[in-house]
Legacy VTK file of the C-alpha trace (Angstrom):
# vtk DataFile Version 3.0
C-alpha trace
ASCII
DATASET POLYDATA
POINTS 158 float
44.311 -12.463 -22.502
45.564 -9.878 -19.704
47.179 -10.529 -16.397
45.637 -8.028 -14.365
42.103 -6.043 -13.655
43.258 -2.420 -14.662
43.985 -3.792 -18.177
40.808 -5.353 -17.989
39.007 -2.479 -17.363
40.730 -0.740 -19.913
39.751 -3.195 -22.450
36.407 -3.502 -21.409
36.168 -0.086 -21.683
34.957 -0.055 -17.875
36.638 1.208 -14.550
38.694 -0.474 -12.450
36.262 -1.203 -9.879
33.558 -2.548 -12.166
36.456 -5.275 -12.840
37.024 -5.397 -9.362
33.438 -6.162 -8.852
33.252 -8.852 -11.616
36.060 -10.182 -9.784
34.034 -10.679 -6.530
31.267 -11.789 -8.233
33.508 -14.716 -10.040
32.668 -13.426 -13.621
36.234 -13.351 -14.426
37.233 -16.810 -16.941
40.495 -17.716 -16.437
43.207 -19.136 -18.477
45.400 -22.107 -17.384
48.576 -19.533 -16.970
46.685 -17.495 -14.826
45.571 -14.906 -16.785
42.125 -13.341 -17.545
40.186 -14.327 -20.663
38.971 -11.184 -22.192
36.619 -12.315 -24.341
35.125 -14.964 -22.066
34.717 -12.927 -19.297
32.946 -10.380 -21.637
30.484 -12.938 -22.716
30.184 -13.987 -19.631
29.115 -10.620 -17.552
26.751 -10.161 -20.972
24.891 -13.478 -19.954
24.687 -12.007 -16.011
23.244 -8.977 -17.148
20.851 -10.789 -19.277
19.517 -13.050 -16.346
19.542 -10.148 -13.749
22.174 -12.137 -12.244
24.013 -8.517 -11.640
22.158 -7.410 -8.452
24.596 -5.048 -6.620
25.456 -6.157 -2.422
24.383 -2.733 -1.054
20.420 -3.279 -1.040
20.251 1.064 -1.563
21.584 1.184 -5.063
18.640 -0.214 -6.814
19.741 -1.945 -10.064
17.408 -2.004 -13.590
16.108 -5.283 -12.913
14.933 -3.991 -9.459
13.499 -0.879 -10.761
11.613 -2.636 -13.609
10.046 -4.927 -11.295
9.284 -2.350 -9.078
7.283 -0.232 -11.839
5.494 -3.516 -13.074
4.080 -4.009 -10.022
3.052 -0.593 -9.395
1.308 -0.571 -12.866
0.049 -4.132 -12.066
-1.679 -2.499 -8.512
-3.010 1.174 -9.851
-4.678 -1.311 -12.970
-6.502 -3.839 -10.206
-7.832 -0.453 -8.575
-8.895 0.554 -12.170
-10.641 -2.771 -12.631
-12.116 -2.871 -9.517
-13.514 0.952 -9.924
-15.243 -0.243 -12.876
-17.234 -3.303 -11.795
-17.831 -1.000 -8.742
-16.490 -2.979 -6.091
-14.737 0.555 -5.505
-16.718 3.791 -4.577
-15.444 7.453 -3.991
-14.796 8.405 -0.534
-16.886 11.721 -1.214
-19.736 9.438 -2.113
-19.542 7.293 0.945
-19.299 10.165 3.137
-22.544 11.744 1.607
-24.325 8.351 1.544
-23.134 8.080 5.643
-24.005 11.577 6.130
-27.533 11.146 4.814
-28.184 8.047 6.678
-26.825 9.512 10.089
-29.489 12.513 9.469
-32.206 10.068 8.587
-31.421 7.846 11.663
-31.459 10.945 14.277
-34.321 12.474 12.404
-36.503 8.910 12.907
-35.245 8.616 16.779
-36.330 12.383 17.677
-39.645 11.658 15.979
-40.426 8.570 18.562
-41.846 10.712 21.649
-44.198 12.435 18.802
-45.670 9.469 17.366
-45.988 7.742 21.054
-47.596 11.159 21.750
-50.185 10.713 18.403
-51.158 6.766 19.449
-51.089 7.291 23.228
-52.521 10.680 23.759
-53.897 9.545 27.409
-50.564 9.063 28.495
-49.199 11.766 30.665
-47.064 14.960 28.842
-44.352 14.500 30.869
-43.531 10.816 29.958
-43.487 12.109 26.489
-40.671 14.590 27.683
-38.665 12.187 29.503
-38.496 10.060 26.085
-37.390 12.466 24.321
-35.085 13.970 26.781
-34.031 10.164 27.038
-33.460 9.930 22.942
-31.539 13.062 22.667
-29.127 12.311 25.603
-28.608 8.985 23.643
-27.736 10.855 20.613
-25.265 13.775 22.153
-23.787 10.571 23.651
-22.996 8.827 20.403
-21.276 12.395 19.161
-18.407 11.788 21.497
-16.659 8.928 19.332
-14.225 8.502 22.864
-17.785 7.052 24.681
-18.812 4.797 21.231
-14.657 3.547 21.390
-15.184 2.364 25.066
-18.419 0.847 24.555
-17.013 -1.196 21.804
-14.248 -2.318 23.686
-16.372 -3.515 26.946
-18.981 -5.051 24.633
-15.997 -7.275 23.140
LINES 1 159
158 0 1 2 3 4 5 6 7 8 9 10 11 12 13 14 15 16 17 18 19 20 21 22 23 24 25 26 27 28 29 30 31 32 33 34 35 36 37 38 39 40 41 42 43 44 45 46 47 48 49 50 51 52 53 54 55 56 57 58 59 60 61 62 63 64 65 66 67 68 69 70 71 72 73 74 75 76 77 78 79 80 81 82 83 84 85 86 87 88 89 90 91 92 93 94 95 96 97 98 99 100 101 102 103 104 105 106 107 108 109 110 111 112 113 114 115 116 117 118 119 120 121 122 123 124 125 126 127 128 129 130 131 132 133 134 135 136 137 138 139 140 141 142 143 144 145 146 147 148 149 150 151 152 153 154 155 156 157
């Protein structure tokens, strides 16, 4: 038994304001004279620690418990990305890209080709109908570069 913090601490083999803060925390035990039960108070701080019980007041001093936690769920979400790479509900963004890329070039590639085959099925229609379709399919397409023009579409069509 002591009667004060400091020869707590010293006992405890901590500093003064760990006692201090075992104080505030009301892990001290004490004895009917007023005194503080060493051994007690010992055991329990032992039994805080072991519940996690000892989160510190200032939320930017991260404590173990904290910092475990933290790293379990971090290796909890980089192993669901794992899994879902695997059953491929995850692609690479490179492979996207050149899967996007290829369809973009097969999309303008089949719209430039419409005046041609109208021109092959309808060849008594007049040349320069064939010119204003595909003067009318390329303005379309330098349209759709401008991602501004696709944004504000979008937005009216909502």
């Amino acid at each position: 038994m002591v009667s004060s913090l400091a020869k707590l601490a010293a006992l405890a083999g901590v500093s003064k304001s760990t006692a201090h803060r075992w104080s505030c925390r009301g892990l001290l035990v004490r004895t009917p004279s007023g005194g503080i039960d060493v051994a007690a108070t010992l055991a329990k701080v032992e039994a805080a620690r072991d519940r996690g019980a000892m989160l510190t007041h200032d939320p930017d001093i991260p404590n173990l418990a904290r910092l475990k936690a933290r790293v379990l769920e971090e290796r909890a979400r980089l192993l669901e990305i794992e899994r879902r790479r695997k059953e491929q509900e995850l692609v690479p963004a490179e492979e996207v890209e050149r899967w996007l890329a290829a369809m973009i070039i097969a999309f303008r590639t089949k719209v430039l080709s419409i005046s041609q085959r109208l021109r092959q099925r309808f060849p008594e229609l007049p040349m320069a109908l064939f010119e204003h379709v595909d003067h009318l399919h390329r303005e379309a397409l330098e349209e759709l570069k401008d991602p501004e023009l696709v944004r504000a579409e979008l937005v009216t069509d909502a």
